[in-house]
N, CA, C and O atoms as a Tinker XYZ file with bonds, in Angstrom:
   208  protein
     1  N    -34.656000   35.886000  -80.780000    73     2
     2  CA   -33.404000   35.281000  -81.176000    64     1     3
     3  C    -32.927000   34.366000  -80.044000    63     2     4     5
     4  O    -32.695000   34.818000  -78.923000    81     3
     5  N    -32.805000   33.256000  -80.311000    73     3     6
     6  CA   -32.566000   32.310000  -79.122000    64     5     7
     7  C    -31.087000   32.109000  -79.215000    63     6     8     9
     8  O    -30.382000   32.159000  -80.223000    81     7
     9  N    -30.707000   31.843000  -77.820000    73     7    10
    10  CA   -28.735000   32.171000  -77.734000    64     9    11
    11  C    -28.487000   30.522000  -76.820000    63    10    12    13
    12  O    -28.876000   29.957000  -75.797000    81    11
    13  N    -27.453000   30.256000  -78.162000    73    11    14
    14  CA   -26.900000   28.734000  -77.601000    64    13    15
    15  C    -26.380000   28.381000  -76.499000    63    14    16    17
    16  O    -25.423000   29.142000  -76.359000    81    15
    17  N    -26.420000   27.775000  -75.737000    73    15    18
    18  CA   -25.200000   28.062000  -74.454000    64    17    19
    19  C    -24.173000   26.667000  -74.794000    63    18    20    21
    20  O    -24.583000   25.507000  -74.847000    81    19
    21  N    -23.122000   26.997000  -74.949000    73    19    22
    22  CA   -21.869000   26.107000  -75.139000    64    21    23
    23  C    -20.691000   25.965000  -74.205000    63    22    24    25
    24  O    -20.071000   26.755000  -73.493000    81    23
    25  N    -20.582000   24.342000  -74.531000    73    23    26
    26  CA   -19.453000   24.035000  -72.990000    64    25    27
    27  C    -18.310000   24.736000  -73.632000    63    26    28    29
    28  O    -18.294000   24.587000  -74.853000    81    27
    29  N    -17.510000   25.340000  -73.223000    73    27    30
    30  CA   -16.105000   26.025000  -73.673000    64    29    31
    31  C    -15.535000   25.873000  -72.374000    63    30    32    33
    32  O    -16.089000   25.993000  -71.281000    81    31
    33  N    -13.944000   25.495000  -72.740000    73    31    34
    34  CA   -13.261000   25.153000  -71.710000    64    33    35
    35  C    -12.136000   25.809000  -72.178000    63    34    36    37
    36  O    -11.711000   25.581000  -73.311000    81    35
    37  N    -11.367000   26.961000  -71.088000    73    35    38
    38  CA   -10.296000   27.638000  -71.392000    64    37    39
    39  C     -9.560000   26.951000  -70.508000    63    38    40    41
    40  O     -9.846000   26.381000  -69.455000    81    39
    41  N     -8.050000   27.173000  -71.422000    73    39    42
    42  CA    -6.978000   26.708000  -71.156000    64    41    43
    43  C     -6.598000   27.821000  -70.165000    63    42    44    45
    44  O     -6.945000   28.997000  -70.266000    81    43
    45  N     -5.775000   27.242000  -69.111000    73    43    46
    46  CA    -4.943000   28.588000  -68.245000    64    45    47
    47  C     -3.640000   28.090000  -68.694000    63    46    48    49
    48  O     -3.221000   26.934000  -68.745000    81    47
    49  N     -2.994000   29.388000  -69.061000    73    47    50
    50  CA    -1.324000   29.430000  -69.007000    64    49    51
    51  C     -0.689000   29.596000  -68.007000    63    50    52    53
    52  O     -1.309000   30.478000  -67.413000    81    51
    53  N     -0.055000   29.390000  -67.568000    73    51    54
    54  CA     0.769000   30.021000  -66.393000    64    53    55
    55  C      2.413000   30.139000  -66.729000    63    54    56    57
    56  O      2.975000   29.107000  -67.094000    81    55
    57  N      2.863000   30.856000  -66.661000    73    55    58
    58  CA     4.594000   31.645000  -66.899000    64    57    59
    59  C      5.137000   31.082000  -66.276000    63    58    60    61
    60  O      5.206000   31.655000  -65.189000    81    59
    61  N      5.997000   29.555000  -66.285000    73    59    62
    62  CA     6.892000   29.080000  -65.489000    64    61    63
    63  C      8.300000   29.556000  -66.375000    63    62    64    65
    64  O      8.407000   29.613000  -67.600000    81    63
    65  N      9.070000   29.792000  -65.601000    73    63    66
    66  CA    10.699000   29.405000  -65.712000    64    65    67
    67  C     10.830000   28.299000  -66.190000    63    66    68    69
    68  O     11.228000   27.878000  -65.104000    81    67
    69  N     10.876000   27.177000  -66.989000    73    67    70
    70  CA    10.882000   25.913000  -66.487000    64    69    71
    71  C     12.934000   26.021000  -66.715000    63    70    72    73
    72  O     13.658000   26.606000  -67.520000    81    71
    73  N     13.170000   25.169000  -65.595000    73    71    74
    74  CA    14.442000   25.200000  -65.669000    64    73    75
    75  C     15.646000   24.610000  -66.835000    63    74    76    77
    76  O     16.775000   25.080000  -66.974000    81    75
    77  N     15.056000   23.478000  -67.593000    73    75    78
    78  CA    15.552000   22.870000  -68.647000    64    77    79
    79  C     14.965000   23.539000  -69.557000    63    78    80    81
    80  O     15.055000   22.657000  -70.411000    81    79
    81  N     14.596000   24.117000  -69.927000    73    79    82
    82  CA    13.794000   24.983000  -71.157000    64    81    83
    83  C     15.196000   26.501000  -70.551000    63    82    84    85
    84  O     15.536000   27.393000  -71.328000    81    83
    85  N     15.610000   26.414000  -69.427000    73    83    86
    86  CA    16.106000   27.790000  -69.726000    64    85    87
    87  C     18.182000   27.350000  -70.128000    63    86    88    89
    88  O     19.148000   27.840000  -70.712000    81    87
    89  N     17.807000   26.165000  -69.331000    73    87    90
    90  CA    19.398000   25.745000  -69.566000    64    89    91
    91  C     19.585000   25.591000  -71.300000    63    90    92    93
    92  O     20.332000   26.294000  -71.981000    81    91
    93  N     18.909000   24.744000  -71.686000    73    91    94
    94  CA    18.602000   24.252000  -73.345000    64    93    95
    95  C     19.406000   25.523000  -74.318000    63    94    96    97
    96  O     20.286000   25.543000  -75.177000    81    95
    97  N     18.545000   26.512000  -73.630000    73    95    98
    98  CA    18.425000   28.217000  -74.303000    64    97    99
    99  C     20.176000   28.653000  -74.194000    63    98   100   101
   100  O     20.939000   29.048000  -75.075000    81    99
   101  N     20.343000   28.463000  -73.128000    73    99   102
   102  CA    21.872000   28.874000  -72.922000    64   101   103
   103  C     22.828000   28.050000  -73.436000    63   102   104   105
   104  O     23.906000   28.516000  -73.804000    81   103
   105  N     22.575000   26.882000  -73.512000    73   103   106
   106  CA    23.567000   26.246000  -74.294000    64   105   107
   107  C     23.555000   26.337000  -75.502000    63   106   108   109
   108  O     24.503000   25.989000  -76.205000    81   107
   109  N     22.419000   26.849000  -75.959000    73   107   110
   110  CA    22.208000   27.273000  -77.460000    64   109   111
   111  C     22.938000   28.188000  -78.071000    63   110   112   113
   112  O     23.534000   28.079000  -79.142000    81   111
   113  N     22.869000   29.140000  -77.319000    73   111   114
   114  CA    23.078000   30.509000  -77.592000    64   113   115
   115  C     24.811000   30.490000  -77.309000    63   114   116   117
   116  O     25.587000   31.235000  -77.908000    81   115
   117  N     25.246000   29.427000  -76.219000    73   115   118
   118  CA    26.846000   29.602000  -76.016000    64   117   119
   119  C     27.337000   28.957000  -77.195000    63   118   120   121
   120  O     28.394000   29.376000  -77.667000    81   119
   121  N     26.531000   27.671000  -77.940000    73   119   122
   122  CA    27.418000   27.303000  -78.761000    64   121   123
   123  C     27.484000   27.916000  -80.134000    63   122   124   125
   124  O     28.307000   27.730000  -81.030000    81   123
   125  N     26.187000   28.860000  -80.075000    73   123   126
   126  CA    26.217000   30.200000  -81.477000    64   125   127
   127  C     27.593000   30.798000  -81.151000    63   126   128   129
   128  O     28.388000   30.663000  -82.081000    81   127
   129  N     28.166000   31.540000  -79.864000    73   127   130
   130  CA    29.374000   31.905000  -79.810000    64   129   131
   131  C     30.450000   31.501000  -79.376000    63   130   132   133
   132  O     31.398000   32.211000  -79.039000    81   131
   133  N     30.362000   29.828000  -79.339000    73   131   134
   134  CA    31.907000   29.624000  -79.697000    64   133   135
   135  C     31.727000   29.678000  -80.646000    63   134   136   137
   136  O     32.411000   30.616000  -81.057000    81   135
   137  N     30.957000   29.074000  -81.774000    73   135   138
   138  CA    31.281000   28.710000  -83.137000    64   137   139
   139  C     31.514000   30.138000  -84.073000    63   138   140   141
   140  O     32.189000   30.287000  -85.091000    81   139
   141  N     30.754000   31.035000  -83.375000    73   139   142
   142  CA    31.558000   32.355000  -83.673000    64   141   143
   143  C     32.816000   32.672000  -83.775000    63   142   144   145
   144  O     33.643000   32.625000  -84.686000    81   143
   145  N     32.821000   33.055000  -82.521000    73   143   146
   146  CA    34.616000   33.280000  -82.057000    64   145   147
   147  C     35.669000   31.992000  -82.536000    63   146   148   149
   148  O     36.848000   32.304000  -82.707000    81   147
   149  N     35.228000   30.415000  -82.776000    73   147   150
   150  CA    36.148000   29.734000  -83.558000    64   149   151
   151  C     36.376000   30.478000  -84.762000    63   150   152   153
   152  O     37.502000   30.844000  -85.098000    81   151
   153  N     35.282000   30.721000  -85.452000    73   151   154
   154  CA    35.650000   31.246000  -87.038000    64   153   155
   155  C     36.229000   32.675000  -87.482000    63   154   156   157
   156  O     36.741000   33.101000  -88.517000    81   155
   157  N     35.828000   33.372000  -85.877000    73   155   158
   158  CA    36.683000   34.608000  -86.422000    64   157   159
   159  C     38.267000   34.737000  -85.806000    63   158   160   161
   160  O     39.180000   35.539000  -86.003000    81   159
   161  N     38.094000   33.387000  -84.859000    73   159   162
   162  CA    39.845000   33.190000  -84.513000    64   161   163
   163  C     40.600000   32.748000  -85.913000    63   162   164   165
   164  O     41.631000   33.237000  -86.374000    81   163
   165  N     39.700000   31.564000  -86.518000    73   163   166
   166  CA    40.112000   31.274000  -87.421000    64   165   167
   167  C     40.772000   32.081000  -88.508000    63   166   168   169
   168  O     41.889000   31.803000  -88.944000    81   167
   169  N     39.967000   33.193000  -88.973000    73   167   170
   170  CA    40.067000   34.093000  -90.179000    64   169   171
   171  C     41.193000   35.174000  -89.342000    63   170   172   173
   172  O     42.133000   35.608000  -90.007000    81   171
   173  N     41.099000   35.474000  -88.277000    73   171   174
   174  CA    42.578000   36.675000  -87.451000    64   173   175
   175  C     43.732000   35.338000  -87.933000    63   174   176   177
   176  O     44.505000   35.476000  -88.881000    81   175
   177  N     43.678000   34.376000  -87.290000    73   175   178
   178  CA    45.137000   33.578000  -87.318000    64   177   179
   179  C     45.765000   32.867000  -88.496000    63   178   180   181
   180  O     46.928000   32.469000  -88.422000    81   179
   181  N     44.882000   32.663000  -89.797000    73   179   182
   182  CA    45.105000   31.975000  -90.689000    64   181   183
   183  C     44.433000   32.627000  -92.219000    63   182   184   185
   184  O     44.927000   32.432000  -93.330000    81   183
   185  N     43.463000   33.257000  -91.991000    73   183   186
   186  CA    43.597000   34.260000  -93.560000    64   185   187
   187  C     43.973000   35.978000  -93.251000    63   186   188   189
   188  O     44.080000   36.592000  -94.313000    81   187
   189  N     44.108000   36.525000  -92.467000    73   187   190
   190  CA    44.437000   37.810000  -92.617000    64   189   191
   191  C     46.096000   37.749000  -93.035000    63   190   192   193
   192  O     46.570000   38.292000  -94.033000    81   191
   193  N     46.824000   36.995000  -92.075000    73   191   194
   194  CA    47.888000   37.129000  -92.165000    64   193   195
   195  C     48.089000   36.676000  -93.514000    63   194   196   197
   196  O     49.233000   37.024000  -93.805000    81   195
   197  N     47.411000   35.904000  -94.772000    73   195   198
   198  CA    47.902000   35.653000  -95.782000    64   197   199
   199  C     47.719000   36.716000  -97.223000    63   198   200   201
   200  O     48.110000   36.448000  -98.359000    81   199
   201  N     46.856000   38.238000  -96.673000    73   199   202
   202  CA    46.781000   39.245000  -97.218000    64   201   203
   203  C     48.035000   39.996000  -97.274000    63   202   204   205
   204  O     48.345000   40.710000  -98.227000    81   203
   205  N     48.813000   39.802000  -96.131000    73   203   206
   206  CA    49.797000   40.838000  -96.101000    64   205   207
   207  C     51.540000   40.417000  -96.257000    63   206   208
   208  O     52.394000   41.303000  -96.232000    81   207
């Protein structure tokens, strides 16, 4: 049984931090919670009070 030999070229990864990839992330995630906390300020200051 004859065995092929093939060029294969692996990729290396390496685990950076990269620093704009981590800022990106945080601004992401802060503007998930303002837009949170806008809408549940919203619904405390302007529909609860119109239940009661």
């Amino acid at each position: 049984m004859p065995q092929e030999h093939r060029d294969v070229e692996i990729e290396r990864r390496e685990k950076k931090s990269d620093s704009s990839k981590v800022a990106s992330t945080f601004i992401k995630y802060a503007t998930y919670l303002i837009i949170f906390f806008g809408i549940l300020w919203f619904l405390v200051k302007y529909i609860v009070p119109a239940f009661q």
